[in-house]
Backbone as CSV, one residue per row, in Angstrom:
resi,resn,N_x,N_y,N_z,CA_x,CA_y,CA_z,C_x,C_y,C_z
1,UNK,0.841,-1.191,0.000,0.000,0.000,0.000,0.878,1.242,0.000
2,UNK,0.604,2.118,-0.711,1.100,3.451,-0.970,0.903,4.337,0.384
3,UNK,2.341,5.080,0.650,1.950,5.983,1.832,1.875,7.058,1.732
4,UNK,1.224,7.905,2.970,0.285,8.809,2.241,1.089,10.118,3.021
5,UNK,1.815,10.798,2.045,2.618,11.192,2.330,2.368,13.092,2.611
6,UNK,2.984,13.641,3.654,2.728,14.865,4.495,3.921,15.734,4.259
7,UNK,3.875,16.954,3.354,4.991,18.049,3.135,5.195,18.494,4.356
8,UNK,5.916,18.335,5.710,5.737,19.802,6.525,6.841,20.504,6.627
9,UNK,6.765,21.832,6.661,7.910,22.467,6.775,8.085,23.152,8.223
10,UNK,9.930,23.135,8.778,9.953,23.825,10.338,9.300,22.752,11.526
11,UNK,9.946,21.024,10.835,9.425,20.024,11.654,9.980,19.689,12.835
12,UNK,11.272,20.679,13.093,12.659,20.489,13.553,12.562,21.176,15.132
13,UNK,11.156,21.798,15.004,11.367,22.703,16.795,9.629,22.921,16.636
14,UNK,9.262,23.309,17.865,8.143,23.986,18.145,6.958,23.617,17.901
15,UNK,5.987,23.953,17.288,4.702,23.752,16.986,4.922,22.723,15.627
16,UNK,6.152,22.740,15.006,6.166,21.669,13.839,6.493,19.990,14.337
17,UNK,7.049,20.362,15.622,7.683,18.980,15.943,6.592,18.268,16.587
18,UNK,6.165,19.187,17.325,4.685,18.185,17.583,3.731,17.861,16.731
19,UNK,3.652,18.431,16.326,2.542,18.176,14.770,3.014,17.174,14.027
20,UNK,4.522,16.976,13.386,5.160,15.971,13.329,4.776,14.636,13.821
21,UNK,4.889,14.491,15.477,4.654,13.698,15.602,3.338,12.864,15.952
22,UNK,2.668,13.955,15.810,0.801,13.792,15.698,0.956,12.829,14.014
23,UNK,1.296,13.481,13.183,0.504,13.412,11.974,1.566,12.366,11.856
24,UNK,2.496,11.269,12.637,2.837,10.320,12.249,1.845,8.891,13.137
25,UNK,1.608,9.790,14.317,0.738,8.892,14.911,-0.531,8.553,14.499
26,UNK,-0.741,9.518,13.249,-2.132,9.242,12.908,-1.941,8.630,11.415
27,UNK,-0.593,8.255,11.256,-0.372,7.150,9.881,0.394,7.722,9.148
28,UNK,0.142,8.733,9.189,1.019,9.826,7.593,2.361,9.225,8.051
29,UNK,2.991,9.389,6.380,4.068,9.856,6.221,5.094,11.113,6.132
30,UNK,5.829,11.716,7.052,6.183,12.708,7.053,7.224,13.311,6.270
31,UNK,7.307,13.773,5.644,8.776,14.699,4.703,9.098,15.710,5.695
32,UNK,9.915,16.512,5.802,10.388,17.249,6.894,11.177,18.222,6.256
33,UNK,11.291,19.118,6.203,11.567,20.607,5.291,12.271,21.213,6.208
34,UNK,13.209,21.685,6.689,14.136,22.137,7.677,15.450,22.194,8.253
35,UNK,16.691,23.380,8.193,17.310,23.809,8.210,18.114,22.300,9.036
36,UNK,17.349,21.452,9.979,18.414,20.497,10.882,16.642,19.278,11.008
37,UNK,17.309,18.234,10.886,16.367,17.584,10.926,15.455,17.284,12.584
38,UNK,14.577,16.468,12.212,13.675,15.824,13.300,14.310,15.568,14.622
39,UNK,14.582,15.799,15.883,15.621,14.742,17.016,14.665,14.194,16.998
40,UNK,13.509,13.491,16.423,13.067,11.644,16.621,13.065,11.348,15.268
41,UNK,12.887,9.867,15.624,13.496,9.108,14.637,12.240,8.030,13.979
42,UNK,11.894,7.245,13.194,10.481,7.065,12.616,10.724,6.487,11.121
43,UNK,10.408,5.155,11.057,10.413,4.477,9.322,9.733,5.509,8.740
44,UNK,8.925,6.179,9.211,7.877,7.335,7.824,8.169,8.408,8.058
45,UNK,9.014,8.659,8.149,9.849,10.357,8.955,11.240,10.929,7.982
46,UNK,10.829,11.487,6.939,11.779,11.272,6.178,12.630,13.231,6.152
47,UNK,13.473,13.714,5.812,14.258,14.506,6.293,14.882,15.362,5.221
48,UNK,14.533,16.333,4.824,15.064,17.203,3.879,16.375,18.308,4.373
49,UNK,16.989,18.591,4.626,17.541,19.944,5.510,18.405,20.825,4.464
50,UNK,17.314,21.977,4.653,17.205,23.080,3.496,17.246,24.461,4.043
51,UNK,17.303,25.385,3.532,17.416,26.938,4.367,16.135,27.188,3.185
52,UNK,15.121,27.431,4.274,14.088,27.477,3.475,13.969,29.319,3.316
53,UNK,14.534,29.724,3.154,14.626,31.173,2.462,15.831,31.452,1.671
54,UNK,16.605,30.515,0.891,17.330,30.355,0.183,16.443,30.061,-1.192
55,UNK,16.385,31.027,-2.236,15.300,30.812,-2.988,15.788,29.359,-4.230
56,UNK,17.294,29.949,-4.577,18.103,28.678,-5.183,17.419,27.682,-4.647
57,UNK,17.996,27.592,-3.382,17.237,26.066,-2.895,16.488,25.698,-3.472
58,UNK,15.603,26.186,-2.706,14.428,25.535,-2.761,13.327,25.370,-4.709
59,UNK,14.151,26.096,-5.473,13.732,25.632,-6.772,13.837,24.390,-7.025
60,UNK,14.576,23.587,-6.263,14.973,22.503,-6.741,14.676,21.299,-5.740
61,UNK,14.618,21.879,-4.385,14.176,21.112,-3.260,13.057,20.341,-3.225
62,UNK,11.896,21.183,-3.664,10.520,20.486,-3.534,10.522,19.916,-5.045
63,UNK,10.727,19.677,-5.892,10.634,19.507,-7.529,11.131,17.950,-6.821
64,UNK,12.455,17.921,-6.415,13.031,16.661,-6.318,12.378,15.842,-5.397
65,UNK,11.392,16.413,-4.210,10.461,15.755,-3.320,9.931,15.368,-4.004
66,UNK,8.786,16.063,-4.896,7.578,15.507,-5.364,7.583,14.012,-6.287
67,UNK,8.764,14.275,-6.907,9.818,12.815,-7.252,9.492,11.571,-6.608
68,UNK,10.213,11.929,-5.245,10.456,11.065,-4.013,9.669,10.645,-3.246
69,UNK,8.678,11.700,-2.997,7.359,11.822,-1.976,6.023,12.345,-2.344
70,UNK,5.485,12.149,-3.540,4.687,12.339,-4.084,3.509,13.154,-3.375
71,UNK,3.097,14.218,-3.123,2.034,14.484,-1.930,1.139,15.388,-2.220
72,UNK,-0.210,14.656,-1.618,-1.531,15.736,-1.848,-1.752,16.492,-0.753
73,UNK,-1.242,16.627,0.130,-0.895,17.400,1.741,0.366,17.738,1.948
74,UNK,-0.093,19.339,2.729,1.293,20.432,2.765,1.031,21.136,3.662
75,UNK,2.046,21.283,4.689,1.426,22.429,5.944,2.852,23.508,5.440
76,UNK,2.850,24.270,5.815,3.966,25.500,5.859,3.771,26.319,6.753
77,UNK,4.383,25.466,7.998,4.652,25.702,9.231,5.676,26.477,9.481
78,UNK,6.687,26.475,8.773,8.232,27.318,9.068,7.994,28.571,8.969
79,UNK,7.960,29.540,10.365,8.399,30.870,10.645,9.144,31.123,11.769
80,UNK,9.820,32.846,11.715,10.216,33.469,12.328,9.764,34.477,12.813
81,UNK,9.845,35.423,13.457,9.680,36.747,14.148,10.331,38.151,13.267
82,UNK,11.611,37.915,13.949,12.475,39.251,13.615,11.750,40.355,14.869
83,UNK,11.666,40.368,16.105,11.294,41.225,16.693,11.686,42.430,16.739
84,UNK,11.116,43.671,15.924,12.055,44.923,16.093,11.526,46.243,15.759
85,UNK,11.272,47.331,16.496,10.661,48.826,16.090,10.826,48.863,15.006
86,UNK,9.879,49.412,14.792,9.811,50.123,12.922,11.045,50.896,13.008
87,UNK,11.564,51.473,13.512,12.641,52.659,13.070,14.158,51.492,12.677
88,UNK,14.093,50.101,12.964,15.341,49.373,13.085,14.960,47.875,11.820
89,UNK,13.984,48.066,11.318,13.878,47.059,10.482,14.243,47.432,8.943
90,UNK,14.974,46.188,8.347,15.779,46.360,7.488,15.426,45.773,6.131
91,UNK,15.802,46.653,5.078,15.599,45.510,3.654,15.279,44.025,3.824
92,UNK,16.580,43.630,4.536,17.292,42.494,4.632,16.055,41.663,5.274
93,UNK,15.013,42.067,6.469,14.481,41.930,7.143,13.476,41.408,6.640
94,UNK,12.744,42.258,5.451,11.839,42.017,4.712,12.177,41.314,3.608
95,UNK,13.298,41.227,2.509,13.319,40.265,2.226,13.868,38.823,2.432
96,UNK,13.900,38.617,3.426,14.375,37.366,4.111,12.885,36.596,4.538
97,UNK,11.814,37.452,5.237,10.542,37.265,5.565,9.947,36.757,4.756
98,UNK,10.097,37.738,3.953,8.816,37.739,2.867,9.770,36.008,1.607
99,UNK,10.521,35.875,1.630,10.700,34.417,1.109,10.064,33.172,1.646
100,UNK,10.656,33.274,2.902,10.441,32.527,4.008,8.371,31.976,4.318
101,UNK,7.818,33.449,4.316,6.283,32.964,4.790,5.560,32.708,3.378
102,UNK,6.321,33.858,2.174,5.454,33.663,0.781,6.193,32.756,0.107
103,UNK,7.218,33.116,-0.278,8.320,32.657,-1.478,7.741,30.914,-1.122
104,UNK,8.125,30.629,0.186,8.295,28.860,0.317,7.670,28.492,0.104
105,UNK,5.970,29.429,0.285,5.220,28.295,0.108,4.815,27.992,-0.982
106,UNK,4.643,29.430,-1.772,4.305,29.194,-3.529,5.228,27.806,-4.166
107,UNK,6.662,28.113,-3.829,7.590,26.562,-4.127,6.926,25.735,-3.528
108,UNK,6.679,25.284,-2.940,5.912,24.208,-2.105,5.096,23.796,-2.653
109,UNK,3.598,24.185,-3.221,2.757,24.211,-3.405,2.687,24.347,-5.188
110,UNK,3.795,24.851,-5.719,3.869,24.378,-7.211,4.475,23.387,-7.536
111,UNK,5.374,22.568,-6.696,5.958,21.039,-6.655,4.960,20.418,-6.441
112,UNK,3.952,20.297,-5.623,3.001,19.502,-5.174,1.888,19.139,-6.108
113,UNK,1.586,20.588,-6.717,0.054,20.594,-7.671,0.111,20.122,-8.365
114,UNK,0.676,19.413,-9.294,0.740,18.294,-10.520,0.036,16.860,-10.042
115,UNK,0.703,16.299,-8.461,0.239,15.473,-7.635,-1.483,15.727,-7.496
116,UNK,-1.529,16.740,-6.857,-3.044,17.155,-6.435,-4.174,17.087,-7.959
117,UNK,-3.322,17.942,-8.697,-4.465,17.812,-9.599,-4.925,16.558,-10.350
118,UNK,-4.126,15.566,-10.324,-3.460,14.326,-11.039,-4.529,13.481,-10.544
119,UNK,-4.850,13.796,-8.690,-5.518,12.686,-8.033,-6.949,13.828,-7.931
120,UNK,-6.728,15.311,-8.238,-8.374,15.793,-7.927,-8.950,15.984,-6.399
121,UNK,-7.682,15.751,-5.766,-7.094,15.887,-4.155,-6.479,16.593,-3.497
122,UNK,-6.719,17.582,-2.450,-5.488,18.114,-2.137,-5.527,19.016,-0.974
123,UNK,-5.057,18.871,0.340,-5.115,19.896,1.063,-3.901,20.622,1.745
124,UNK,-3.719,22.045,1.639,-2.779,22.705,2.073,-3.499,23.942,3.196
125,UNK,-2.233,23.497,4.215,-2.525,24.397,5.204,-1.687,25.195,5.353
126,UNK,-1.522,26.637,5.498,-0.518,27.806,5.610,-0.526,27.969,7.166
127,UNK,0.615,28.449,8.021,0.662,28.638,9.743,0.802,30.316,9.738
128,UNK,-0.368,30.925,9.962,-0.369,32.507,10.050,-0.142,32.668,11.605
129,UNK,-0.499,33.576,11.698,-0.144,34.552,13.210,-1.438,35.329,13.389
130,UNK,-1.513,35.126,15.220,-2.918,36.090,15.599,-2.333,37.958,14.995
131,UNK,-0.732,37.680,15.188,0.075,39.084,14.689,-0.332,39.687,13.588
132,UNK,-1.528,39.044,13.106,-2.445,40.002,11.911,-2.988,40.652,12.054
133,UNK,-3.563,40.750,13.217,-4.722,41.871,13.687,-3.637,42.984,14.151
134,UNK,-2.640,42.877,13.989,-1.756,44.117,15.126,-1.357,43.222,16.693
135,UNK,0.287,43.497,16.290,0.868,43.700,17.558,2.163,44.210,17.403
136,UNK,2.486,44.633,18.389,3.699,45.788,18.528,5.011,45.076,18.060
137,UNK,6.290,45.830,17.155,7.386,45.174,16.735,7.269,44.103,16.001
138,UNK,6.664,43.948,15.244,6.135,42.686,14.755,5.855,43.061,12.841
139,UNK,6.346,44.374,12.124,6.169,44.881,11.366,6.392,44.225,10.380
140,UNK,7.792,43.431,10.024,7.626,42.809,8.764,6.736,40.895,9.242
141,UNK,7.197,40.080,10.535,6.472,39.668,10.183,4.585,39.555,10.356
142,UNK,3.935,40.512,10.836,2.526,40.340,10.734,2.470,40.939,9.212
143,UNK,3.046,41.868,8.440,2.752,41.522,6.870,2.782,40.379,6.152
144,UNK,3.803,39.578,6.046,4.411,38.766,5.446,3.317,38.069,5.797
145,UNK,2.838,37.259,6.815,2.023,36.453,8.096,0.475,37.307,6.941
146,UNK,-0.230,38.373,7.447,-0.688,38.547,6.884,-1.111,38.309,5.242
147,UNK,-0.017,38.746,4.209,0.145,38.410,2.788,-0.628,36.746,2.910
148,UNK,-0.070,35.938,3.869,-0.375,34.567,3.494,-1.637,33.999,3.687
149,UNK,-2.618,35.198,4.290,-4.278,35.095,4.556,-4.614,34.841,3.085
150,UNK,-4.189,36.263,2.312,-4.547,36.863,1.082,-3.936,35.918,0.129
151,UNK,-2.873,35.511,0.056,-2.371,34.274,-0.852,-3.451,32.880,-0.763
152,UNK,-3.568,32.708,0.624,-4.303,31.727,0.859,-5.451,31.259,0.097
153,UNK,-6.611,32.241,0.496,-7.745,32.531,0.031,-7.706,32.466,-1.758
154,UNK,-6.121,33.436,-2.031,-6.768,33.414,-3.807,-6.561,31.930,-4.021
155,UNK,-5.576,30.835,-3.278,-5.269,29.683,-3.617,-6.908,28.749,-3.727
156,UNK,-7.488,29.113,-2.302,-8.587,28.354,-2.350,-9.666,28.621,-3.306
157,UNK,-9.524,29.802,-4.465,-10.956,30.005,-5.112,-10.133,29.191,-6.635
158,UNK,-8.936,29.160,-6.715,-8.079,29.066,-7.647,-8.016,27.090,-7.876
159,UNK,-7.825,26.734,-6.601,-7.831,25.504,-6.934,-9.150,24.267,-6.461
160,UNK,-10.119,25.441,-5.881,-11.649,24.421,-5.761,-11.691,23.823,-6.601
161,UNK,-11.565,23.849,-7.947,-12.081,22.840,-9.124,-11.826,21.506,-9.029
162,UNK,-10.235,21.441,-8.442,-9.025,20.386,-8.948,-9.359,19.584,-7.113
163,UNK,-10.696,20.080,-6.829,-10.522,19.308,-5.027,-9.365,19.543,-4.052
164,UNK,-8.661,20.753,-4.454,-7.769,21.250,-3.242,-8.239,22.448,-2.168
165,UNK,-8.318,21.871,-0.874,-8.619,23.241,-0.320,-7.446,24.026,0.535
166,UNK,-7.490,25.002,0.572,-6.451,26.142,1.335,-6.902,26.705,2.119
167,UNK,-6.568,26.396,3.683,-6.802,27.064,4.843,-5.427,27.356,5.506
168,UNK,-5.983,28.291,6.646,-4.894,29.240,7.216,-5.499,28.934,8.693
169,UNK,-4.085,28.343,9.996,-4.398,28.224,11.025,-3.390,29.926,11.516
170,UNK,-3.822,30.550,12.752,-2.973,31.814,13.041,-2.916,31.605,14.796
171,UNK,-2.045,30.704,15.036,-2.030,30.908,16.365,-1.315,32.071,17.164
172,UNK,-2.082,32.332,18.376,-1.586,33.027,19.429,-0.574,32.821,20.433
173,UNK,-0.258,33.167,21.432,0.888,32.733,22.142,1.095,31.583,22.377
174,UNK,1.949,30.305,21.988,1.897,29.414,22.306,3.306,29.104,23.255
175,UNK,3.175,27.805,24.595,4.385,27.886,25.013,5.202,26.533,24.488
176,UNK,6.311,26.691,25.232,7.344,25.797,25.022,7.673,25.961,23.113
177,UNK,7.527,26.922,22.565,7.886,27.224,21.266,9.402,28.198,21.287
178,UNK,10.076,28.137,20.433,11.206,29.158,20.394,11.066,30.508,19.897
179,UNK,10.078,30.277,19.199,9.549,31.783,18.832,8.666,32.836,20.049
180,UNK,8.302,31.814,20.903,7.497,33.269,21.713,8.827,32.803,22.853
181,UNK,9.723,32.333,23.256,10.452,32.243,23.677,11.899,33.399,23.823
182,UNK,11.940,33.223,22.464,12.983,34.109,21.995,12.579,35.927,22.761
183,UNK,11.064,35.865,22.523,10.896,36.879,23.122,10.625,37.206,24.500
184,UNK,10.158,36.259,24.682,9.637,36.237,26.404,10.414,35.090,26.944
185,UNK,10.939,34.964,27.557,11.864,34.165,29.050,10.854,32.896,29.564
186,UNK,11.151,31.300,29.193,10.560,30.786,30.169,10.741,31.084,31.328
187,UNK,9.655,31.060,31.913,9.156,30.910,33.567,9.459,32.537,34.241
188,UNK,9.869,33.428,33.247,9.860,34.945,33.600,8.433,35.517,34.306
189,UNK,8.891,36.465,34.990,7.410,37.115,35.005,6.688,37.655,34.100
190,UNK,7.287,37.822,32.734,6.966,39.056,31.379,6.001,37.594,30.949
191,UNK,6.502,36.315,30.992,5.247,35.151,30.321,4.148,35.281,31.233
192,UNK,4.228,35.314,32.361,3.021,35.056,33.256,1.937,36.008,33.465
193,UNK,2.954,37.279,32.760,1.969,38.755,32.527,1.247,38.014,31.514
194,UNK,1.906,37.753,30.600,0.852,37.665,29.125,-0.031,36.629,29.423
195,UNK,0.439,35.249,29.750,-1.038,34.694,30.125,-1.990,35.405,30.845
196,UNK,-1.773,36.019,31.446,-2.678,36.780,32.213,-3.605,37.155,31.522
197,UNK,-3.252,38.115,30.424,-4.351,39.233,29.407,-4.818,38.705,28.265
198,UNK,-4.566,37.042,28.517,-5.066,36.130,27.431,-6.585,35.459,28.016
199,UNK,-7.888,35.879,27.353,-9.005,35.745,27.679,-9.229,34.476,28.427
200,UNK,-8.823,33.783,27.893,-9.008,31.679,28.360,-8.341,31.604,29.741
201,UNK,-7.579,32.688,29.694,-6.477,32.506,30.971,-5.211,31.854,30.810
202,UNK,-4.319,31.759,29.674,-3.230,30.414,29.859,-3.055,30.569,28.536
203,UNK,-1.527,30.400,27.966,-0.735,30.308,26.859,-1.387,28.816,26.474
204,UNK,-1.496,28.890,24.909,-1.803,28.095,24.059,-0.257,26.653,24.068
205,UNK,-0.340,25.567,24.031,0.237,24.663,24.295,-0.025,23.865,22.158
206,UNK,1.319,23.275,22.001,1.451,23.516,20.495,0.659,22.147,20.033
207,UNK,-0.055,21.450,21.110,-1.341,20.287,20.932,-2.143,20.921,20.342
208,UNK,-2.684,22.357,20.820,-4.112,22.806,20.286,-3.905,23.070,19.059
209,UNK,-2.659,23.880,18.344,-2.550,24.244,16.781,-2.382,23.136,15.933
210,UNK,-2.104,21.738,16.811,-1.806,20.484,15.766,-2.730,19.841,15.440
211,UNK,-3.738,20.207,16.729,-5.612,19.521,16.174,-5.738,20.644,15.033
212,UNK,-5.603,21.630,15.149,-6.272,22.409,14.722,-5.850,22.236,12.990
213,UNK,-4.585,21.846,12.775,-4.117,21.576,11.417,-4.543,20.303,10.939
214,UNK,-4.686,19.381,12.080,-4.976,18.016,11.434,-6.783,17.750,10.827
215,UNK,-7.371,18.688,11.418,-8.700,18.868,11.451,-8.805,19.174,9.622
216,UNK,-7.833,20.492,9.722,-7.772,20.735,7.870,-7.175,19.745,6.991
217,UNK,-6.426,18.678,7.326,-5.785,18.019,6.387,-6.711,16.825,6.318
218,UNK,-7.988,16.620,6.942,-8.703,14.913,6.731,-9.497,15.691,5.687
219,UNK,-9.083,13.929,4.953,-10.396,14.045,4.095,-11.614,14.336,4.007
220,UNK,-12.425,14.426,5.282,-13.541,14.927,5.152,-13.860,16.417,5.687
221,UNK,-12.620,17.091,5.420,-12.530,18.464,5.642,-12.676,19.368,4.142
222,UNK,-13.210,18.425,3.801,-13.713,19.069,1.631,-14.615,20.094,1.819
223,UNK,-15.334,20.254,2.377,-15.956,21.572,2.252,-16.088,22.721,2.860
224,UNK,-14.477,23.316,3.362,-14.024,24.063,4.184,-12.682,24.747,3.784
225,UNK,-12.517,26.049,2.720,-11.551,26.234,2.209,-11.827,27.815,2.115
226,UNK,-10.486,28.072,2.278,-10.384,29.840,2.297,-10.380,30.371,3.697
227,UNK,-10.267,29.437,4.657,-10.661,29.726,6.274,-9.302,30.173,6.743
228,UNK,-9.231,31.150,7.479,-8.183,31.364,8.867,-9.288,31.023,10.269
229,UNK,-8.385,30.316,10.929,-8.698,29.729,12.334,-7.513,30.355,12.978
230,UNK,-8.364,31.125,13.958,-7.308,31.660,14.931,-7.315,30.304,16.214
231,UNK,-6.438,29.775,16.742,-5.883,29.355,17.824,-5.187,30.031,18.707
232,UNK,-6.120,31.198,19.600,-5.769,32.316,20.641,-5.765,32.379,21.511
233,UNK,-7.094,31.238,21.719,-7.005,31.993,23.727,-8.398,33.447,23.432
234,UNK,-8.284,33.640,22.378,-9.698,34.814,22.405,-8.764,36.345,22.302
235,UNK,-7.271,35.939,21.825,-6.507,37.319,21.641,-6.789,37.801,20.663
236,UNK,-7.037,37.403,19.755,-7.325,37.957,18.151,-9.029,39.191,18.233
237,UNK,-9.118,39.075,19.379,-10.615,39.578,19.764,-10.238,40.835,20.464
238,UNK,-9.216,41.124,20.583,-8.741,42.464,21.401,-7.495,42.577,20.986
239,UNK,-6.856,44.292,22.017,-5.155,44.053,21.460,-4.805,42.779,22.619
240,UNK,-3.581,43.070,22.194,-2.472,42.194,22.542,-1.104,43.162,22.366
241,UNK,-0.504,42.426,23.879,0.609,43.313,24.313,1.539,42.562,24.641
242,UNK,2.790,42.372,24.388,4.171,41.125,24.999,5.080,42.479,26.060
243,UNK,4.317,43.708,26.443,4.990,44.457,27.359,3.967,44.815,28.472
């Protein structure tokens, strides 16, 4: 039997590694898109290690997957931050971002579609940020993060025909991640502020964003495309402050 094979990218830390190992426990086969591979180990766990904002790369990265790993499912999980005042953010800043949340995934997702359309199958999930609605220092990426609502959506009116749908999960603070880490201090008082002013009461844990992706990738998630799902805590409903 043919396995049924899972693009994810940024499988290597955080909200990807658990998801990782969700979407192996639930059968998939995993491809793994990322700068250093998986630390677990898995017969269906297979390992790309790429600088996924290297645009060279990756012309050639996913072309040679789709080869290898044939796949009608794609998450594009891999981001960064760049935390920094508008007065200190750089070219460099933005275009490094803007590869990284847009560039990868369009590669991604044009390696794949030959597969998808082939079988009339196909679901891709993009990893946005509650950082769309506004939050402070966060300038190039809640655009970039943003852009990928709007990419999203044209994907999903673009490829309804061919049975692919395109949704967007945007989680909120989540812990034990390196990204809200980087900014906030485990076990600091600056984390325990922010749970605080998070409606639910309590930082998002990277279980809830992996239901929340796996929910979009089953098959009987066909008639649900063009969606952002915030995974917040109820932050996306007010501001939000990391000071």
């Amino acid at each position: 039997m043919s396995k049924n094979f899972v693009w994810l990218t940024g499988a290597s830390s955080g909200i990807g590694a658990h998801l990782c190992q969700d979407l192996l426990k639930q059968g998939y086969a995993v491809v793994s898109f990322a700068r250093r591979a998986p630390s677990i180990e898995h017969p269906d766990l297979y390992s790309v290690e790429v600088d996924l904002t290297d645009h060279e790369a990756l012309a050639t990265t996913f072309i040679d997957a789709a080869k290898r790993w044939p796949s009608t499912r794609i998450v594009h999980n891999a981001g960064t931050i760049r935390e920094k005042p508008l007065a200190e953010v750089t070219d460099e800043d933005l275009m490094a971002l803007t590869q990284l949340h847009l560039g990868c995934a369009i590669a991604m997702l044009q390696a794949a579609l030959p597969t998808m359309q082939s079988k009339k199958q196909g679901r891709v999930v993009l990893m946005s940020t509650r950082a769309i609605v506004g939050l402070a220092k966060r300038t190039v990426y809640s655009a970039t993060k943003a852009g990928m609502v709007g990419m999203g959506r044209t994907w999903a009116l673009e490829l309804a025909a061919h049975g692919v749908t395109v949704n967007m999960v945007a989680p909120g603070p989540i812990e034990d991640t390196q990204m809200l880490h980087d900014v906030l201090p485990k076990g600091g008082e600056a984390i325990q502020r922010v749970a605080s002013r998070i409606p639910l009461g309590r930082l998002g844990k990277p279980q809830d964003v992996s239901r929340a992706v796996q929910f979009f990738l089953h098959d009987d998630a066909d008639f649900v495309t063009g969606q952002t799902l915030f995974v917040c805590g109820g932050t996306s409903l007010g501001g939000m402050s990391f000071t």
